[in-house]
C-alpha positions as CSV (number, residue, x, y, z in Angstrom):
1,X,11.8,45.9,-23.4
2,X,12.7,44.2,-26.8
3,X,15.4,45.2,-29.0
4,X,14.7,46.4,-32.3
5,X,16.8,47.5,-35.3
6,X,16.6,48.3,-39.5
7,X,19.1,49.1,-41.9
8,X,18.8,50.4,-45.1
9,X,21.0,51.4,-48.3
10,X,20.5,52.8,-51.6
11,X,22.7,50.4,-53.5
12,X,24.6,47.5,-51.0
13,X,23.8,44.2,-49.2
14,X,23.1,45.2,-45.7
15,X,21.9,41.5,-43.9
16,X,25.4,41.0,-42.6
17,X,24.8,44.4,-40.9
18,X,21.6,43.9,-39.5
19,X,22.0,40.2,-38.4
20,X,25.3,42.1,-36.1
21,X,23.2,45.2,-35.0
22,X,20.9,42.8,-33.8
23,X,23.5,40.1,-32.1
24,X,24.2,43.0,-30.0
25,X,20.4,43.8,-28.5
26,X,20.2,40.0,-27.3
27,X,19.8,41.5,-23.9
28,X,16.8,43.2,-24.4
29,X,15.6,39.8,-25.4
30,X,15.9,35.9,-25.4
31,X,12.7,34.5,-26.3
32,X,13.1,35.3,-29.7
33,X,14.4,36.9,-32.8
34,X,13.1,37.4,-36.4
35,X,13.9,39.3,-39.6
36,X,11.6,41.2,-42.3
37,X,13.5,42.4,-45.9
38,X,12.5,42.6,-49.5
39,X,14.0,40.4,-51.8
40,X,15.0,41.5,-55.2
41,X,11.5,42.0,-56.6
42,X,10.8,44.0,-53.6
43,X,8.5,41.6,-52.0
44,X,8.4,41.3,-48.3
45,X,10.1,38.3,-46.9
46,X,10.1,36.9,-43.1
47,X,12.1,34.8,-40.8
48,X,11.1,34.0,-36.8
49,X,12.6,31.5,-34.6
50,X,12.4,31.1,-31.0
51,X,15.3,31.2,-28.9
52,X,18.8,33.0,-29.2
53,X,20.1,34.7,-32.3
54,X,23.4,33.4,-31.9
55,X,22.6,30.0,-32.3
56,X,21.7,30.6,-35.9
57,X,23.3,32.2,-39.0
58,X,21.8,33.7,-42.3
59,X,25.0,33.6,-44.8
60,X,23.0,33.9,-48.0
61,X,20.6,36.4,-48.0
62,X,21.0,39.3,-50.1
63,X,18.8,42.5,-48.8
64,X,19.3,46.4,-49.1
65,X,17.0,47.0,-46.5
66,X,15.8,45.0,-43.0
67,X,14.3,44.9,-39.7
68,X,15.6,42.9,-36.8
69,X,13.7,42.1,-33.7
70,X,14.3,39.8,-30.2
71,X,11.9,39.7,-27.8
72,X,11.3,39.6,-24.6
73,X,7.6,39.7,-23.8
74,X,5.6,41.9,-21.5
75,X,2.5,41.0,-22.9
76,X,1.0,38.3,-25.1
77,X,1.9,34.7,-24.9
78,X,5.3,33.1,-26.4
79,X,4.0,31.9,-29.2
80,X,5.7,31.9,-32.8
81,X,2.9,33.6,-34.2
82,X,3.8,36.3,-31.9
83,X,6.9,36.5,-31.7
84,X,8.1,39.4,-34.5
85,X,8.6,41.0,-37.3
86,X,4.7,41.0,-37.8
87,X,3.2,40.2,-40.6
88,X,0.1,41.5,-42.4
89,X,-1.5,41.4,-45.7
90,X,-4.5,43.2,-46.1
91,X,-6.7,45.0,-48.9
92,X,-4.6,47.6,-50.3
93,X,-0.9,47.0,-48.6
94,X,1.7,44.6,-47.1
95,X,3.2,45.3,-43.9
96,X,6.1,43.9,-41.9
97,X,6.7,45.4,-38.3
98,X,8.5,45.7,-35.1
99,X,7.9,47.3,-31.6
100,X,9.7,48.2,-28.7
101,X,7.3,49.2,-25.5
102,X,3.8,48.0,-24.5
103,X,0.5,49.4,-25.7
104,X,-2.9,49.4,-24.0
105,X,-5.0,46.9,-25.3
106,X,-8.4,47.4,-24.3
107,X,-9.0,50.6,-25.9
108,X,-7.3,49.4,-29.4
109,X,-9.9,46.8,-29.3
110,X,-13.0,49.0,-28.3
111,X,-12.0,51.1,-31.5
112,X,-11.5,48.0,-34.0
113,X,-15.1,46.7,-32.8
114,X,-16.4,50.1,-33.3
115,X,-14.6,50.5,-36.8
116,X,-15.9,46.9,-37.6
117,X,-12.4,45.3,-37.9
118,X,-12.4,41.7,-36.8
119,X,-9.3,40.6,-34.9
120,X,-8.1,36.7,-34.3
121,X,-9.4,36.2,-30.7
122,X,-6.3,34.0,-30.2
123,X,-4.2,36.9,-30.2
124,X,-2.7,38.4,-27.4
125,X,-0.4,40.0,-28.3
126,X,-0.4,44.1,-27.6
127,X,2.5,44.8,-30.7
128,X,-0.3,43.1,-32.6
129,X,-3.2,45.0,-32.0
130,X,-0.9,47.8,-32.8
131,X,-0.3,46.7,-35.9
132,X,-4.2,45.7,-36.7
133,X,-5.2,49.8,-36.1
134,X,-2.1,51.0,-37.9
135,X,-3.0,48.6,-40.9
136,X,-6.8,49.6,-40.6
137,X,-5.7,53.7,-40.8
138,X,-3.3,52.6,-43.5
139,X,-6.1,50.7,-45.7
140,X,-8.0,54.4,-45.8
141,X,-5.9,55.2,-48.5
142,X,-5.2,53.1,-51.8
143,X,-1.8,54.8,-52.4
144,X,0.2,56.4,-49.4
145,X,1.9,59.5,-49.4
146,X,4.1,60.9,-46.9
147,X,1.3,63.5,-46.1
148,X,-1.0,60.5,-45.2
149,X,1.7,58.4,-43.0
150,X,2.0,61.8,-41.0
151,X,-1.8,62.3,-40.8
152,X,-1.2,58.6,-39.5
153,X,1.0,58.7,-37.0
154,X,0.2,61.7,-35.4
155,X,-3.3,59.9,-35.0
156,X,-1.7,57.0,-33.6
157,X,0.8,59.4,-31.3
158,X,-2.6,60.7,-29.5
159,X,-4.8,58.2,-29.4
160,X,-2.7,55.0,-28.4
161,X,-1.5,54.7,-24.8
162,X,1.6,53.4,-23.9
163,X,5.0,53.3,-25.1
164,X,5.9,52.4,-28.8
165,X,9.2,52.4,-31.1
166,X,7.7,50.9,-34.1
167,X,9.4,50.7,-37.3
168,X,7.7,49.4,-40.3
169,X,8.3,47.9,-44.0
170,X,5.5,48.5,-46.6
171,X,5.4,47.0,-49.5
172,X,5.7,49.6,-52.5
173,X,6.5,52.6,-50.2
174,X,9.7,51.7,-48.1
175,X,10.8,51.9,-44.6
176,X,8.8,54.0,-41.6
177,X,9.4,54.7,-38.1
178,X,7.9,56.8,-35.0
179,X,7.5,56.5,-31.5
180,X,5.6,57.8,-28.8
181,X,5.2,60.8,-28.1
182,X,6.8,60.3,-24.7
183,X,9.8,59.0,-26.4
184,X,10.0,56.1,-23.4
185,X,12.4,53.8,-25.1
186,X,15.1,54.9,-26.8
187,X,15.7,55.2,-30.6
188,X,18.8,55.9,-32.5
189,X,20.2,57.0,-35.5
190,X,23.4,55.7,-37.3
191,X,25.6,55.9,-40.6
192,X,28.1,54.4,-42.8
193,X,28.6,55.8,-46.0
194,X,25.8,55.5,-47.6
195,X,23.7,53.3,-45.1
196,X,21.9,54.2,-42.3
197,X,20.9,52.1,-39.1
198,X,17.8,52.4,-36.6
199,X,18.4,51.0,-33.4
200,X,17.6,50.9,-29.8
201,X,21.3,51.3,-28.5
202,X,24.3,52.7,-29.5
203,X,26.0,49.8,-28.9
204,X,24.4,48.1,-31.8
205,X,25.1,51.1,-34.0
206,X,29.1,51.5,-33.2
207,X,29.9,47.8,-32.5
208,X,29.4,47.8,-36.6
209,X,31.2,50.5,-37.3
210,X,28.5,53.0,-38.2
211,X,28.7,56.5,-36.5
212,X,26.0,58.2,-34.7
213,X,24.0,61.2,-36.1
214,X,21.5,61.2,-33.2
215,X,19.3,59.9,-30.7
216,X,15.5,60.1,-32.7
217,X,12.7,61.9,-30.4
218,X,8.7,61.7,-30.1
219,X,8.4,64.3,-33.1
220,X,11.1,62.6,-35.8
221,X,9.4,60.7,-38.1
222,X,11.7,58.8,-40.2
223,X,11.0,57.3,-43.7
224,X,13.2,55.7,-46.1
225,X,12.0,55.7,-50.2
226,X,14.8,56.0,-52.1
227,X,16.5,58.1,-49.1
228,X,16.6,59.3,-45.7
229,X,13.6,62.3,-44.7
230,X,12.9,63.1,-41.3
231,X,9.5,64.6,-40.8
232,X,8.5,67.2,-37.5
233,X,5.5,65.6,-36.4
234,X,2.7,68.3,-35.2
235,X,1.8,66.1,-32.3
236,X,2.2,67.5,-28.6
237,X,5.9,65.7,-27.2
238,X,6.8,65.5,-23.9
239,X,10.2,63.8,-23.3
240,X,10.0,61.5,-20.3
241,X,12.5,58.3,-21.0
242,X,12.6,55.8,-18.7
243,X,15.1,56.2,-16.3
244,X,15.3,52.3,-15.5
245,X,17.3,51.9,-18.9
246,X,19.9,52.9,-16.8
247,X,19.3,51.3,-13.5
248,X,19.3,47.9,-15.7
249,X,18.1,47.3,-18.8
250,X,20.7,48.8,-21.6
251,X,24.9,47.6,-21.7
252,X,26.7,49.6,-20.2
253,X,28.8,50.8,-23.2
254,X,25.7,52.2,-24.7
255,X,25.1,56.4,-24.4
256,X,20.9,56.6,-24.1
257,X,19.9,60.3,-25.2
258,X,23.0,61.7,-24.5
259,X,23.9,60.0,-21.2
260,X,26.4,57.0,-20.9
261,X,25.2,54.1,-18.9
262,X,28.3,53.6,-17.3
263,X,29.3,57.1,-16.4
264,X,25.6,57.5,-15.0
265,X,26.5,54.2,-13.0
266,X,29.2,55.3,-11.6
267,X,27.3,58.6,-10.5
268,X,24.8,56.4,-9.0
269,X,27.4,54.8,-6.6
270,X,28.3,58.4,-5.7
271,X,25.4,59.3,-4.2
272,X,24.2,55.4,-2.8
273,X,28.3,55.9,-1.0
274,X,27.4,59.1,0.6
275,X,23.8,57.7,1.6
276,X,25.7,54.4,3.2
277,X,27.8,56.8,5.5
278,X,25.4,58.1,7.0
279,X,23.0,55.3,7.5
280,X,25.4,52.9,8.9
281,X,29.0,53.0,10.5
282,X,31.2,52.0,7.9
283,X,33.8,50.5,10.0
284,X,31.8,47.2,10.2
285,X,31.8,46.9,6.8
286,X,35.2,44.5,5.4
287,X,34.9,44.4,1.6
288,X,32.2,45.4,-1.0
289,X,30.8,42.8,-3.4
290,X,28.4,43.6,-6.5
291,X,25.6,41.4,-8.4
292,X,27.1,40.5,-11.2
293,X,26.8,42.7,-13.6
294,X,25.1,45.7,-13.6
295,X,26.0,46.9,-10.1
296,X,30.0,46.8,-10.4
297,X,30.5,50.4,-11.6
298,X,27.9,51.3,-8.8
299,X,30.0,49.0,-6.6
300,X,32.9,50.4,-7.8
301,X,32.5,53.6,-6.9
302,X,31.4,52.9,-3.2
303,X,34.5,51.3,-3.0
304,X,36.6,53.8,-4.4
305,X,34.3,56.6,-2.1
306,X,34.2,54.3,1.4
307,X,37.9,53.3,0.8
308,X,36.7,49.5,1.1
309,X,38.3,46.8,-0.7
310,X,36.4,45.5,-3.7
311,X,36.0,42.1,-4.3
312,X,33.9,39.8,-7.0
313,X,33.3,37.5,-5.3
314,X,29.6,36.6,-6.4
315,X,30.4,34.7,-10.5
316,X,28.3,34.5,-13.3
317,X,28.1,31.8,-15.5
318,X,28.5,33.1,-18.5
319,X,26.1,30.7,-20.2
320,X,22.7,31.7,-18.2
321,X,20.7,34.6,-19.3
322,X,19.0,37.4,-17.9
323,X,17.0,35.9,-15.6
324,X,14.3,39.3,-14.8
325,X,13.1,38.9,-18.8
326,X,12.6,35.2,-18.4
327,X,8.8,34.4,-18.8
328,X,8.4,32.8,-16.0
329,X,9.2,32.1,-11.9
330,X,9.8,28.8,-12.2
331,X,12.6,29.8,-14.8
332,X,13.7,32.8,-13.4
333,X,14.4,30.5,-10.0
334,X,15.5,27.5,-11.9
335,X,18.2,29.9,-13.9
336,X,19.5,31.9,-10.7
337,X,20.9,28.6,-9.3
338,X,22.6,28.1,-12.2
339,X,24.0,31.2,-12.6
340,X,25.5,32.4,-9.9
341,X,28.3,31.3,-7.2
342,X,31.0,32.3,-4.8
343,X,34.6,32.2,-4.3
344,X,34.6,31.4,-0.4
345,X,37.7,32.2,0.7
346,X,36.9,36.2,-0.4
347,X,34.0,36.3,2.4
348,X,34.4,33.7,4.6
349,X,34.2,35.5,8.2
350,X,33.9,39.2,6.7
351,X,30.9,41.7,7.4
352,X,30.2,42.3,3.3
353,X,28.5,44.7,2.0
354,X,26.5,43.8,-1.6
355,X,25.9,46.1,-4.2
356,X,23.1,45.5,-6.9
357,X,20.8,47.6,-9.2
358,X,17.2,46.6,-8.2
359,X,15.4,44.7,-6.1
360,X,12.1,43.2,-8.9
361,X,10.7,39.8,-7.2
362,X,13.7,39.0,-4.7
363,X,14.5,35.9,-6.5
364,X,18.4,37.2,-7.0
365,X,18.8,38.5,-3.9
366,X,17.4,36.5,-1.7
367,X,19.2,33.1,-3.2
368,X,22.3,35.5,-2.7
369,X,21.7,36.3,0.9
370,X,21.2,32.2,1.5
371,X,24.2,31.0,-0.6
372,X,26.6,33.9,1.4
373,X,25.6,32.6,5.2
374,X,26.0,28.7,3.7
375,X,29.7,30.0,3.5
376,X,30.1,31.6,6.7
377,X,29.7,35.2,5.9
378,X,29.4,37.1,9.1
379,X,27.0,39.8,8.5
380,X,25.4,41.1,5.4
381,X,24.4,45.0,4.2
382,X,22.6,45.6,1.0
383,X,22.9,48.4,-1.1
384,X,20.7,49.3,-3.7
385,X,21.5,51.5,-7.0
386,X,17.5,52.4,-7.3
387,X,14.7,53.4,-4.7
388,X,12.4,50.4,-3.8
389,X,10.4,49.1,-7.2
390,X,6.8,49.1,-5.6
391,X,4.4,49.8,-8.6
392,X,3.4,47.8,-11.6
393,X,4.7,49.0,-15.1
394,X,2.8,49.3,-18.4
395,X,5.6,50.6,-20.8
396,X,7.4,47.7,-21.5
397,X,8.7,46.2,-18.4
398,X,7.4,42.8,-17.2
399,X,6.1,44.0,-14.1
400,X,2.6,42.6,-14.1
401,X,1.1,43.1,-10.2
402,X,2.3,44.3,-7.2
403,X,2.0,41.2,-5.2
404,X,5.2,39.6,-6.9
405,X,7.3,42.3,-5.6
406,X,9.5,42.4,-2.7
407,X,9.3,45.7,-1.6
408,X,5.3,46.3,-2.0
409,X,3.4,47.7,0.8
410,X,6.8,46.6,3.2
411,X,9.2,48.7,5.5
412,X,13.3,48.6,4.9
413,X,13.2,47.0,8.5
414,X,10.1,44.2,7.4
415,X,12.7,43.8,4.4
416,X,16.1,43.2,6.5
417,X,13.7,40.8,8.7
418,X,12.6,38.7,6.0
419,X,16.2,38.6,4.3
420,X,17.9,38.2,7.5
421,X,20.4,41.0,7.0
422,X,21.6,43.9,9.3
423,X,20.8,47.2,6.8
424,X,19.3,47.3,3.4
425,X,19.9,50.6,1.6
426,X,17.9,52.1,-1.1
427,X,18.9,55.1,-3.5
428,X,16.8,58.4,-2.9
429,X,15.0,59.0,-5.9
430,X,16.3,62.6,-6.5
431,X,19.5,61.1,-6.5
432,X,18.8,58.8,-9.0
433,X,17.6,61.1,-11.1
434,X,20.7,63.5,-10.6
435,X,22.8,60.5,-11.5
436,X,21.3,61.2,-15.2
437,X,20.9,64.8,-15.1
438,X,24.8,65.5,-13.7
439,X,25.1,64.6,-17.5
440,X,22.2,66.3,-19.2
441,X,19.5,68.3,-18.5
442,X,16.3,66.0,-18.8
443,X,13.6,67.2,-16.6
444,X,11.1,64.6,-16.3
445,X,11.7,60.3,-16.4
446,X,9.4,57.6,-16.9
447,X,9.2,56.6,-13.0
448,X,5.9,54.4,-12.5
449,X,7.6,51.6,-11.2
450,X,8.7,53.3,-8.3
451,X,5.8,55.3,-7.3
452,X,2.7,54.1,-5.5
């Protein structure tokens, strides 16, 4: 889950553009950030720096079309080599290039050893190896053609595994992107007058004034010469999005193929409401309380459908990240200590009932649980906006075994034992899914993580 973004123009300076586009991804990734553009002699330029975005500023670059990328890494080690836009110059072309999703390594590798291509052995990275066998099919051909890049991609749509949103700058040719042909992540299309925008949410795309022409699917392939074309690509699609872009991962002011996040979280606390009455007796219940900050339209709504006060009463610091993309436990553990709190006086001596979106490691929740009984809650009900997360995932979401998770291979009632709590209440999957499809018809999500 990193956020990427391009914009391009026929005649104006667009890095004021794509530096704000970007800003507004940050929370698909902290690690880091970077930029790719041609300068005025179209040669391909780069800037990477670890860390946030906001703590820098670019005020004198002059660019008519760039990529934008933070990270937040799933696989590969946070290194600034790694970090992206990728670089890579090679015998016949230049590449710059950014990717949203994860890849399969192994059998990238098993193909460049077969093809004869040597590959850093520091390297880690599975955006990288994506980039070697896209620059080895590229380096077939001396000149490209749009006819070849489709030849390309549709090669690359088959044969890779995984999810990818890639979008590419090559040096005498322009910009290029394609995804999977699952279309996993989401991609989106934007303009302003003359300028168009690629970008993973909407929010990045209207928060900058641009207007939305469409979300882009498994079969648009997108290039930019001296203007927009959107290719059909001949490869089989199957449209299965990942339906935890919903639960967690996009802003809620963002609309994801169609669906806003917020409308679909409010949906979600529909169906968890009706799913708490009949599991528990609702008269013990005093107030409701969401995780800051995902959960309060879910929490929201059960208040509004249980006819229980609504209180927030668990704070955010404002200045901590996202603590389920940091890199590491110690981090992630370190960071929930510092970002959240209570206001006492809300709980003190009420039967509460907390609402959040997931349940990942149990870091969050159970520091939650703790922090409530140190200030005399009496008792405690979970509600959660997803079914339990018991699988692994490999398209982007750090999720890498199923030992870390709370929920693996563990009953609700070996969960309320080990949290100390009365109830703990998962959403059904169907009703998850129907929290999305009240909206649109998509038949089929991107559901791994919650499948054995």
């Amino acid at each position: 889950m990193c956020g990427i973004t391009a914009v391009v123009s026929s005649k104006e300076n667009i890095f004021p553009d794509l530096y704000e586009s970007l800003y507004h991804l940050q929370h698909r990734g902290q690690d880091s950030f970077g930029f790719s553009y041609f300068d005025e002699n179209q040669q391909l330029l780069l800037i990477k720096q670890q860390g946030l975005l906001s703590n820098s500023s670019y005020d004198n670059i002059e660019t008519n079309i760039g990529l934008g990328h933070v990270r937040y890494p799933t696989k590969g080690k946070n290194t600034i080599h790694e970090c992206q836009p990728l670089f890579l110059k090679s015998k016949y072309h230049t590449i710059s290039f950014v990717h949203n999703g994860q890849v399969e390594i192994e059998p990238i590798k098993s193909y460049l050893l077969k093809v004869g291509v040597s590959v850093n052995p520091s390297i880690t990275s599975d955006s990288s190896f994506l980039l070697y066998i896209f620059d080895y099919l590229l380096n077939q051909h001396e000149r490209l053609t749009d006819e070849i890049l489709l030849e390309i991609i549709g090669w690359i749509q088959e044969n890779i595994q995984g999810s990818f949103n890639c979008i590419c700058l090559i040096e005498n040719y322009g910009l290029l992107c394609f995804k999977d042909k699952y279309s996993i992540r989401p991609l989106i299309l934007g303009k302003k007058d003359e300028n168009y925008i690629i970008s993973s949410e909407s929010i990045s795309i209207t928060s900058i004034d641009y207007d939305i022409i469409n979300d882009i699917y498994s079969h648009d392939i997108l290039t930019f010469t001296d203007k927009l074309t959107i290719y059909q690509s001949q490869t089989s699609t199957y449209f299965k999005p990942c339906i935890f872009e919903w639960v967690y991962l996009a802003r809620e002011e963002s609309t994801i193929y169609g669906v806003n996040v917020y409308q679909s979280r409010v949906k979600m606390g529909e169906y968890l409401a009706e799913k708490i009455r009949k599991t528990i007796d609702i008269d013990q219940i005093d107030c409701i309380i969401p995780v800051p900050d995902t959960s309060k339209p879910v929490a929201l709504e059960i208040s509004k459908q249980l006819k229980k006060p609504y209180f927030e009463a668990i704070t955010k610091n404002r200045y901590v990240n996202r603590t389920f993309i940091m890199d590491s436990q110690k981090k992630r553990k370190k960071n929930i200590k510092r970002k959240l709190n209570v206001i006492q006086h809300l709980i003190q001596d009420k039967n509460i009932l907390i609402v959040d979106d997931s349940i990942v490691r149990g870091n969050t929740i159970k520091y939650i649980v703790n922090l409530l009984k140190e200030y005399q809650v009496k008792k405690i009900f979970i509600a959660i906006s997803s079914p339990k997360i018991i699988n692994t995932n490999h398209y982007g979401i750090d999720i890498p075994t199923k030992e870390e998770l709370l929920c693996f291979q563990k009953t609700n009632q070996k969960i309320e034992t080990d949290l100390c709590v009365e109830k703990i209440i998962f959403q059904d999957l169907n009703d998850l899914k129907q929290s999305i499809q009240s909206f649109k018809a998509i038949q089929h999500f991107e559901l791994s993580v919650f499948q054995p």
